[in-house]
C-alpha positions in Angstrom: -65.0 -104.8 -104.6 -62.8 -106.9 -106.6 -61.3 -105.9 -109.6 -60.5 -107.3 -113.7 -57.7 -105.7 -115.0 -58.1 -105.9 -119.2 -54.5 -105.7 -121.1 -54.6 -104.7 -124.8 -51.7 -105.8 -126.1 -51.7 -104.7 -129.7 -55.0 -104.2 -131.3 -55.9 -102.0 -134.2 -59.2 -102.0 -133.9 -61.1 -103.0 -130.6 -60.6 -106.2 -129.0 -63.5 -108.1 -129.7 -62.5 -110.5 -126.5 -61.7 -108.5 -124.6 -65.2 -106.3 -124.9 -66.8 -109.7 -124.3 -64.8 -110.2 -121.2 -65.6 -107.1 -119.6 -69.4 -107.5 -120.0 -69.0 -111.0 -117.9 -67.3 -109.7 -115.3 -69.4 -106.9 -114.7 -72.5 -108.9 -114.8 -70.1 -110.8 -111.9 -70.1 -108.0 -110.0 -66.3 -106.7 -110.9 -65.0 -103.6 -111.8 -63.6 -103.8 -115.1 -61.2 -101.7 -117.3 -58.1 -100.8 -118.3 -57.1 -98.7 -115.1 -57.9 -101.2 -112.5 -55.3 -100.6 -109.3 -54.4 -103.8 -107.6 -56.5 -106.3 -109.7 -57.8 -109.5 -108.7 -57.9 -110.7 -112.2 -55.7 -109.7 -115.2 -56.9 -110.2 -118.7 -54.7 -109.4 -121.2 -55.0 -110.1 -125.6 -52.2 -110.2 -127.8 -53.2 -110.5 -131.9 -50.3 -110.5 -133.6 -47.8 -113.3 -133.0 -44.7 -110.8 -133.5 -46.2 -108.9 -130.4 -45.6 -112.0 -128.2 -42.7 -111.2 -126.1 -45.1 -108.7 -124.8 -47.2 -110.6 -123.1 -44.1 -112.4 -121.1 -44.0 -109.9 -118.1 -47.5 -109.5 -117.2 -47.4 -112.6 -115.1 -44.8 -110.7 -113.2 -46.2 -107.5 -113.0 -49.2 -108.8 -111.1 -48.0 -111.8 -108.9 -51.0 -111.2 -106.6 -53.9 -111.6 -109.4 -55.4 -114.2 -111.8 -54.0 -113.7 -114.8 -55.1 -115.5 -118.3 -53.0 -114.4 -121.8 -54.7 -115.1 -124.6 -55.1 -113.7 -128.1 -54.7 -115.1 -131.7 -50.9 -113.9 -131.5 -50.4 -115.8 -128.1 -52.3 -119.0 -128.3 -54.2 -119.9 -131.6 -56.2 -123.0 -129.3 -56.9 -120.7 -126.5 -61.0 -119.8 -126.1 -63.2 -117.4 -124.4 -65.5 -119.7 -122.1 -68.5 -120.8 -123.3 -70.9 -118.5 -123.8 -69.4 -115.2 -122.8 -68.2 -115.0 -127.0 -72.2 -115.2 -127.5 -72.3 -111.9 -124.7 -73.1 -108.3 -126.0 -69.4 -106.7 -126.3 -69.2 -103.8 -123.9 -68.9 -100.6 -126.2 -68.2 -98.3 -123.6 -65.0 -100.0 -123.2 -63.5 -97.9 -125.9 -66.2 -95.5 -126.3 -67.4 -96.8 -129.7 -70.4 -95.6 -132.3 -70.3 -98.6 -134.3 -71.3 -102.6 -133.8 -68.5 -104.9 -133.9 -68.6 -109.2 -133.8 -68.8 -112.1 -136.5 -72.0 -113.1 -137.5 -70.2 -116.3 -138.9 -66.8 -117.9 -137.8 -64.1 -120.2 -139.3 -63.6 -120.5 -143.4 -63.1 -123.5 -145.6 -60.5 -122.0 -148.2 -57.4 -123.0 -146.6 -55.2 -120.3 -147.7 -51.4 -121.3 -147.1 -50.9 -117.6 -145.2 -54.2 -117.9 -143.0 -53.9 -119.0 -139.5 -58.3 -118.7 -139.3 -58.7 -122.5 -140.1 -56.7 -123.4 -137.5 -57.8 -120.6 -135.3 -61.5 -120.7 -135.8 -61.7 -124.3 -137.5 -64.4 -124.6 -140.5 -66.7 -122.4 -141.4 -70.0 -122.1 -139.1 -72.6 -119.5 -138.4 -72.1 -117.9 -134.8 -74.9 -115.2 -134.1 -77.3 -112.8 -135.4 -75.9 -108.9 -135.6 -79.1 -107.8 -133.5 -77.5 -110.0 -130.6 -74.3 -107.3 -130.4 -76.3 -104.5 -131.9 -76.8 -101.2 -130.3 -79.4 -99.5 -131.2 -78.1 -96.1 -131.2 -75.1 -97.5 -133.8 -75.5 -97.1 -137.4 -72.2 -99.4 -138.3 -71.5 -102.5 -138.1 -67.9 -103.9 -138.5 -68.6 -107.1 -139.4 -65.3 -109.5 -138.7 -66.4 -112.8 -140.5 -64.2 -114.4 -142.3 -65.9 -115.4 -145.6 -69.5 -114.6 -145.1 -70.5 -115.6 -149.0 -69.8 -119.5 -147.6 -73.4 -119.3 -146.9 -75.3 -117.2 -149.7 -78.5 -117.7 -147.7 -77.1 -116.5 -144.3 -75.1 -113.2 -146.4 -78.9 -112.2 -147.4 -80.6 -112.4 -144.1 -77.8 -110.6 -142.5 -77.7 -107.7 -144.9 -81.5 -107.7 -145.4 -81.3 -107.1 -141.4 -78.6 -104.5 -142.1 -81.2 -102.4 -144.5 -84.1 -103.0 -142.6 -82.3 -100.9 -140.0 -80.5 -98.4 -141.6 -77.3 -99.8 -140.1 -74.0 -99.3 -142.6 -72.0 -102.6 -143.3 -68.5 -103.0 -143.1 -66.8 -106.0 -144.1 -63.6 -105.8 -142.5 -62.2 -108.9 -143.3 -63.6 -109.1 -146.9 -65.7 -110.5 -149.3 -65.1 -113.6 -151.7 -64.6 -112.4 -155.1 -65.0 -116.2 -156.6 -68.5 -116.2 -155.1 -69.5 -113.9 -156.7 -72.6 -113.7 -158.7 -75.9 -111.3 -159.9 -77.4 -111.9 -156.7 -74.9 -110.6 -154.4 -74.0 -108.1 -156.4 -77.6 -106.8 -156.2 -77.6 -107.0 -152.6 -74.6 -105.4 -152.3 -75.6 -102.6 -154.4 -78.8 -102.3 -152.0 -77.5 -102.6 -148.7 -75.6 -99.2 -147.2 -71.9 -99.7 -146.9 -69.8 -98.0 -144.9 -66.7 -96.7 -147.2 -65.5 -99.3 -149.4 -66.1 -103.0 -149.6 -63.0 -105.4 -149.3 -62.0 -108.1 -151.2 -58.9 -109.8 -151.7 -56.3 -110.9 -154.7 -53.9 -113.0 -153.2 -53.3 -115.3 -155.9 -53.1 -115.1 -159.7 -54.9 -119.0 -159.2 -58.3 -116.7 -159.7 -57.6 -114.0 -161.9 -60.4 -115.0 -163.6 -62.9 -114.9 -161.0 -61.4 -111.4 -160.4 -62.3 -110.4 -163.5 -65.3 -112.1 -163.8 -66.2 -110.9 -160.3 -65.3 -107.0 -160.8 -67.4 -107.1 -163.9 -70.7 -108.4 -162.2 -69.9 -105.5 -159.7 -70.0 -103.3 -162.1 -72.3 -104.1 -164.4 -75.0 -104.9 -161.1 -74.6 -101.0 -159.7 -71.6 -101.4 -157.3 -68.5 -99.2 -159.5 -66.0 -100.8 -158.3 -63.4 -97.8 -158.8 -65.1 -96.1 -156.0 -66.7 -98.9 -153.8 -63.8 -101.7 -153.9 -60.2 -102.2 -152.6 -58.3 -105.3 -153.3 -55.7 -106.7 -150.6 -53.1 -107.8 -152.3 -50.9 -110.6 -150.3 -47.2 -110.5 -150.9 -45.3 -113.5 -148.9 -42.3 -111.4 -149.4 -39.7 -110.7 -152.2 -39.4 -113.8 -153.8 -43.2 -113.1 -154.4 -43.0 -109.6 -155.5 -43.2 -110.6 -159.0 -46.5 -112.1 -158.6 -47.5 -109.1 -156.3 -47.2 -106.7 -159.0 -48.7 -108.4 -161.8 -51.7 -108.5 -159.4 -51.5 -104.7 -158.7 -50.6 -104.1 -162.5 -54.1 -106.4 -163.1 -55.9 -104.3 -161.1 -54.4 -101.1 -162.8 -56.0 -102.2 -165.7 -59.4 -103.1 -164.4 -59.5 -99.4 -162.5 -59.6 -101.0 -159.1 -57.3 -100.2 -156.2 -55.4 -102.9 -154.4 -53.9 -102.3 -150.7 -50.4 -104.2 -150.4 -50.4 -107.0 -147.8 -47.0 -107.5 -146.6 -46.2 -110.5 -145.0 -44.4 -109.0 -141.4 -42.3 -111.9 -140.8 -40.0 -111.2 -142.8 -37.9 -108.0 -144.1 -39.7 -106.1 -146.7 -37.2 -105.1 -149.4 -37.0 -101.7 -151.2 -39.1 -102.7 -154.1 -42.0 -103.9 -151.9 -41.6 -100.7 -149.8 -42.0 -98.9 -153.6 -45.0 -100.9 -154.9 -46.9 -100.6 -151.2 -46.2 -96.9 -151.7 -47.9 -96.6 -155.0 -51.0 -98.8 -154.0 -52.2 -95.3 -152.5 -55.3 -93.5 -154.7 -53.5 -89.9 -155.2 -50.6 -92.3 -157.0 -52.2 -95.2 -158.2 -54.7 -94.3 -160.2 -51.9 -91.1 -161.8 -49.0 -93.0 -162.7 -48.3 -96.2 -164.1 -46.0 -98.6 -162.4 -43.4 -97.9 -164.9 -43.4 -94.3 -164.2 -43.7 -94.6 -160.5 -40.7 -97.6 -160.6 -38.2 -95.1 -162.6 -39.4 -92.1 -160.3 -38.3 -94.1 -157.0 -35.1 -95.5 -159.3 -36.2 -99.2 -159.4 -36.5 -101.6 -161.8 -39.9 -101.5 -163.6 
């Protein structure tokens, strides 16, 4: 029998693809893993684009087999064929308890930082979570970009979620200057899985962050408990701006998670604010305190 040999280069969480992949070539008739001896095919995803250099031997490694690199952090135009994105994701690839897939793809912001325009292209819906839901899973890591770009889609997704019992998680986060009373209601009625994500990556919308955290609150979702910011620092010469967002949320009694950019070096002052972005110092000790403690600054 012929075999697919799948590569993960680099993933944190499962490879979405590469789940999608293996479920083809099953159906195909191949046996399919990560311990393949001698493969016929080789399939390997790379997602970060400073994980590159990895994928440069594989070629070599396997002169015998099909190979295909691919991966967000390889080749942003590269795609899965048609249809086999649309195929239930094989869960047993990594043993997994929880639903993972977009339910939309793309986003229309156009963030400077984000390669998803040019990766995914503009927003769309892509499939309903019953077609990659197991039934015995009650999570759901949803990986959409900005969901809230359709509120009519966001309400018939989670409204599945609660019919179901099945926990949301919003790995990729939520748009904060989207929201309103209705969302926040459905938010505070659908089960989430630990905290809903959002993001503060420019002091552009401070007031929609504001505005945003208080119709959380004020609509039954506390925000000190149920939300975490990222917070996007370029790199020193945006620290500045970086803390005055984590200062901001300080002050509101929400807790940001520091999003450095990994392209370039991140100096001791960024290594001291990430560090104080954490709950058990956050929330304890203002900046000022924590900046003389690590002999910064303030």
């Amino acid at each position: 029998m012929s075999g697919a040999l799948l590569i993960d280069v680099d993933s944190k969480i499962p490879n979405l693809a590469l789940m999608h992949i293996s479920t083809w070539r099953k159906s195909e008739g191949l046996e399919t893993g990560f311990n393949i001896k001698d493969p016929d095919e080789v399939w390997a995803s790379c997602i970060f684009d400073w994980n590159r250099h990895k994928m440069d031997g594989i070629p070599f490694f396997y002169p015998d087999a099909k190979v295909d690199l691919g991966g967000g952090g390889f080749d942003l135009r590269k795609r899965l064929p048609i249809g086999v994105d649309r195929m239930m994701p094989d869960y047993s690839l990594y043993q997994m308890d929880y639903d993972l897939g977009f339910t939309t793809r793309g986003c229309s912001r156009g963030c400077r930082f984000c390669v998803v325009p040019r990766k995914e292209g503009r927003f769309r819906i892509h499939q309903h979570p019953e077609e990659f839901h197991d039934p015995s899973h009650k999570v759901a890591m949803l990986l959409d970009n900005n969901i809230l770009l359709d509120k009519g889609w966001f309400f018939e997704v989670t409204d599945w979620a609660r019919e179901n019992k099945v926990k949301l998680d919003y790995n990729q986060g939520l748009d904060i200057r989207l929201m309103d009373n209705e969302i926040a209601q459905q938010l505070a009625k659908t089960p989430t899985f630990k905290v809903i994500h959002f993001a503060f990556d420019s002091e552009d919308y401070e007031d929609k962050v504001v505005e945003g955290i208080d119709i959380l609150n004020r609509n039954g979702v506390k925000c000190r408990n149920k939300a975490l910011f990222y917070v996007y620092c370029d790199g020193d010469h945006d620290f500045d701006s970086a803390l005055y967002r984590c200062k901001k949320l300080h002050e509101l009694g929400v807790m940001p998670y520091l999003m450095r950019n990994r392209n370039v070096e991140s100096t001791k002052r960024m290594t001291v604010l990430s560090r104080w972005c954490r709950p058990w110092f956050f929330f304890k000790l203002s900046w000022e305190e924590w900046a003389k403690a690590n002999k910064i600054e303030p």
